[in-house]
C-alpha positions as CSV (number, residue, x, y, z in Angstrom):
1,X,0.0,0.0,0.0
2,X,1.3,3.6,-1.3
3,X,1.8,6.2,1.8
4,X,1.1,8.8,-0.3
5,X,-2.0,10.2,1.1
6,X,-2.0,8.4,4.5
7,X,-1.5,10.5,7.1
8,X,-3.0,11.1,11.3
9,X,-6.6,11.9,10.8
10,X,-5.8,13.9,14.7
11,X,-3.1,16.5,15.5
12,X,-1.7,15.7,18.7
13,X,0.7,16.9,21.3
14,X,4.2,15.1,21.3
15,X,3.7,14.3,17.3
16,X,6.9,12.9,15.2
17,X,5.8,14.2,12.2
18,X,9.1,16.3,11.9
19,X,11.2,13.8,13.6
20,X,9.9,11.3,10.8
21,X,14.0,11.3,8.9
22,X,15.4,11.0,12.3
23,X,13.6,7.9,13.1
24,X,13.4,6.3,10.2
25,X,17.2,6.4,9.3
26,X,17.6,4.5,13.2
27,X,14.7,2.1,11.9
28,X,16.2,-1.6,11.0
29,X,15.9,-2.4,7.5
30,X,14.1,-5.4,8.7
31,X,11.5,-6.5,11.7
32,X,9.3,-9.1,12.5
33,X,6.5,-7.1,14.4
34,X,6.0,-3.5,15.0
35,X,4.7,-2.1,18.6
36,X,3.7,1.9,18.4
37,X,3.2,2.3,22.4
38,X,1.8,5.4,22.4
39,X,0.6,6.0,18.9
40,X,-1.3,9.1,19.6
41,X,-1.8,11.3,15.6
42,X,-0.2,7.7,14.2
43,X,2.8,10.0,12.4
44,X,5.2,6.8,12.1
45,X,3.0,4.2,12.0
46,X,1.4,5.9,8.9
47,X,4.6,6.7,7.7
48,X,5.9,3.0,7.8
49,X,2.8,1.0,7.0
50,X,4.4,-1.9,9.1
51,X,2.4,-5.0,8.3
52,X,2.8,-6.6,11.5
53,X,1.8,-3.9,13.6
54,X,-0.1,-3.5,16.9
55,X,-1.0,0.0,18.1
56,X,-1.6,1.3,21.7
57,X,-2.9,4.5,23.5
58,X,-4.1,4.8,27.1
59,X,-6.4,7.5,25.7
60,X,-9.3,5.0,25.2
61,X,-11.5,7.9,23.4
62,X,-8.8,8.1,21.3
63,X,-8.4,4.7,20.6
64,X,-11.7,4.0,19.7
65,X,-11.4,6.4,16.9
66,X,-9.3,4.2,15.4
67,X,-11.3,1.1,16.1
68,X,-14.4,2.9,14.4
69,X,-12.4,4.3,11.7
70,X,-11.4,0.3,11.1
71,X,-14.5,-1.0,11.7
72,X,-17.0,1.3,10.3
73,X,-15.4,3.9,8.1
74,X,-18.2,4.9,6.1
75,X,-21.0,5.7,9.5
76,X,-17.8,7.3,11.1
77,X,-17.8,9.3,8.3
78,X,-20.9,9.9,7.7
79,X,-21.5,11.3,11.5
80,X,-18.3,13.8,11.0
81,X,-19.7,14.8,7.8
82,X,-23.2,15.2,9.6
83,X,-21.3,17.5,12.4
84,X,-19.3,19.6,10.2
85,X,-22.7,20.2,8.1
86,X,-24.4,21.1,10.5
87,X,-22.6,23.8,12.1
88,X,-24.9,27.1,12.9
89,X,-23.8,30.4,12.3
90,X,-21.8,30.8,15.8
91,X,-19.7,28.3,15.1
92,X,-18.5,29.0,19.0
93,X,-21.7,28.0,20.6
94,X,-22.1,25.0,18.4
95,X,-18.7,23.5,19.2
96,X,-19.0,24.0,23.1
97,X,-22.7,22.4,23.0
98,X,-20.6,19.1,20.9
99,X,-17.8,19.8,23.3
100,X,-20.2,19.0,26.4
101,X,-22.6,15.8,24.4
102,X,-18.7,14.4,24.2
103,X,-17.7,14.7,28.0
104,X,-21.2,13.1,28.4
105,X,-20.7,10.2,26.6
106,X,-17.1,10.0,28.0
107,X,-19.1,9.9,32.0
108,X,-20.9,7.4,30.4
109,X,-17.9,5.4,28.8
110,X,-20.2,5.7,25.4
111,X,-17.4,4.6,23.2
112,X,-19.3,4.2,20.0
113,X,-19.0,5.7,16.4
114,X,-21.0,9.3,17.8
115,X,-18.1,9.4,20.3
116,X,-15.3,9.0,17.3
117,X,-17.1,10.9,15.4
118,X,-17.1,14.3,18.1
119,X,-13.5,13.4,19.3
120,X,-12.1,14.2,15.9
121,X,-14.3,17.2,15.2
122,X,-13.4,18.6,18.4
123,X,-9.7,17.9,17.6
124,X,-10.4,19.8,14.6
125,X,-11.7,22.7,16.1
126,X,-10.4,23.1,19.2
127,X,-7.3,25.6,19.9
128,X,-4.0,24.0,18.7
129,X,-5.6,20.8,18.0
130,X,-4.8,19.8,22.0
131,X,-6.1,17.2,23.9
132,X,-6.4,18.0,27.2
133,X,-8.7,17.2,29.8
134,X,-9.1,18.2,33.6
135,X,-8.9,16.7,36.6
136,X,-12.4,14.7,36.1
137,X,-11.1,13.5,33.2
138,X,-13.7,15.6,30.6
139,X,-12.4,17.6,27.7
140,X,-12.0,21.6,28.2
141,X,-9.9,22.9,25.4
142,X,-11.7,26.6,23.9
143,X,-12.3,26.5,20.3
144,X,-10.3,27.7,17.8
145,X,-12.9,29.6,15.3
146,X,-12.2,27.4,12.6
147,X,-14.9,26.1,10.1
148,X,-12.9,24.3,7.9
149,X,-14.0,20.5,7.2
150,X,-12.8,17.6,10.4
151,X,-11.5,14.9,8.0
152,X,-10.3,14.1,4.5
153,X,-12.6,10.9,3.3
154,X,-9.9,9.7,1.2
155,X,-7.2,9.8,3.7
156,X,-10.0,7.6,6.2
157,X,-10.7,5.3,3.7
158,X,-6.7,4.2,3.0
159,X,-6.4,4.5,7.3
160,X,-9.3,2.2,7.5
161,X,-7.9,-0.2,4.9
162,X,-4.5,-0.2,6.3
163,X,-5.8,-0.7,9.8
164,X,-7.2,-4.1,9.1
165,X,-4.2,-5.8,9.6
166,X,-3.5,-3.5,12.9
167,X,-3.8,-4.7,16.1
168,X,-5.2,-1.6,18.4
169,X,-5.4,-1.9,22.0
170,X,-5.9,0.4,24.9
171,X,-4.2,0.6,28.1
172,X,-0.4,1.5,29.5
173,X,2.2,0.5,28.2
């Protein structure tokens, strides 16, 4: 599979994507299996394309993006698509009423598609594309005023095909 349009579908703090030459000229020419412990925006894994790969993030609202993306790209992207459509006027007032339905469903431990769906929208559009969360554990990062569109279909589609053969699990490392 071509890398040419794969690429994180999330920006997220402690990337690699400029540290990508670095690491790939200490990379072996060969492995057996390939372990991203903390795979946060995926920068290197989508970069590599290992084929015997298993992903991990303790950020379980993270990693059920990609479990959704995997497993049901075309409702994940339909509900994005549904959220970036239907943004009012104040685009401010929509994003915090989102921002608040997805620390709901995190109290709840609602990890569905919905919940992928509003994690990477408000990764989108929230201020420097930071995750951060307080000390109850529910998202709180102001938005950032932008309106432009929360994914790239074609970029999900090759993520989802790729990710078939990924093994993504949540938890410490």
């Amino acid at each position: 599979m071509s890398n040419s349009s794969i690429a994180p579908f999330v920006k997220w703090a402690g990337g690699k994507r400029q540290l990508l030459p670095q690491i790939k000229e200490r990379m072996p020419e060969t492995y057996n299996n390939y372990y991203e412990p903390f795979v946060g925006g995926g920068a290197v894994t989508f970069e590599l394309l290992p084929a015997n790969a298993l992903i991990n993030d303790i950020n379980k609202a993270l990693i059920n993006a990609y479990q959704q993306i995997r497993n049901v790209p075309d409702a994940f992207l339909k509900a994005v698509k549904k959220l970036d459509a239907d943004m009012r006027e104040d685009g401010k007032e929509y994003y915090y009423s989102l921002r608040e339905h997805y620390n709901y469903k995190l109290m709840k431990a609602e990890y569905d598609v919905e919940l992928a769906a509003l994690f990477v929208f408000i990764n989108k559009h929230c201020f420097n594309g930071l995750y951060r969360v307080n000390a109850k554990g529910l998202f709180n990062v102001p938005y950032n005023n932008s309106r432009s569109a929360s994914v790239d279909e074609k970029v999900i589609m090759e993520i989802s095909e790729y990710l078939q053969g990924v093994t993504i699990i949540a938890g410490e490392w």
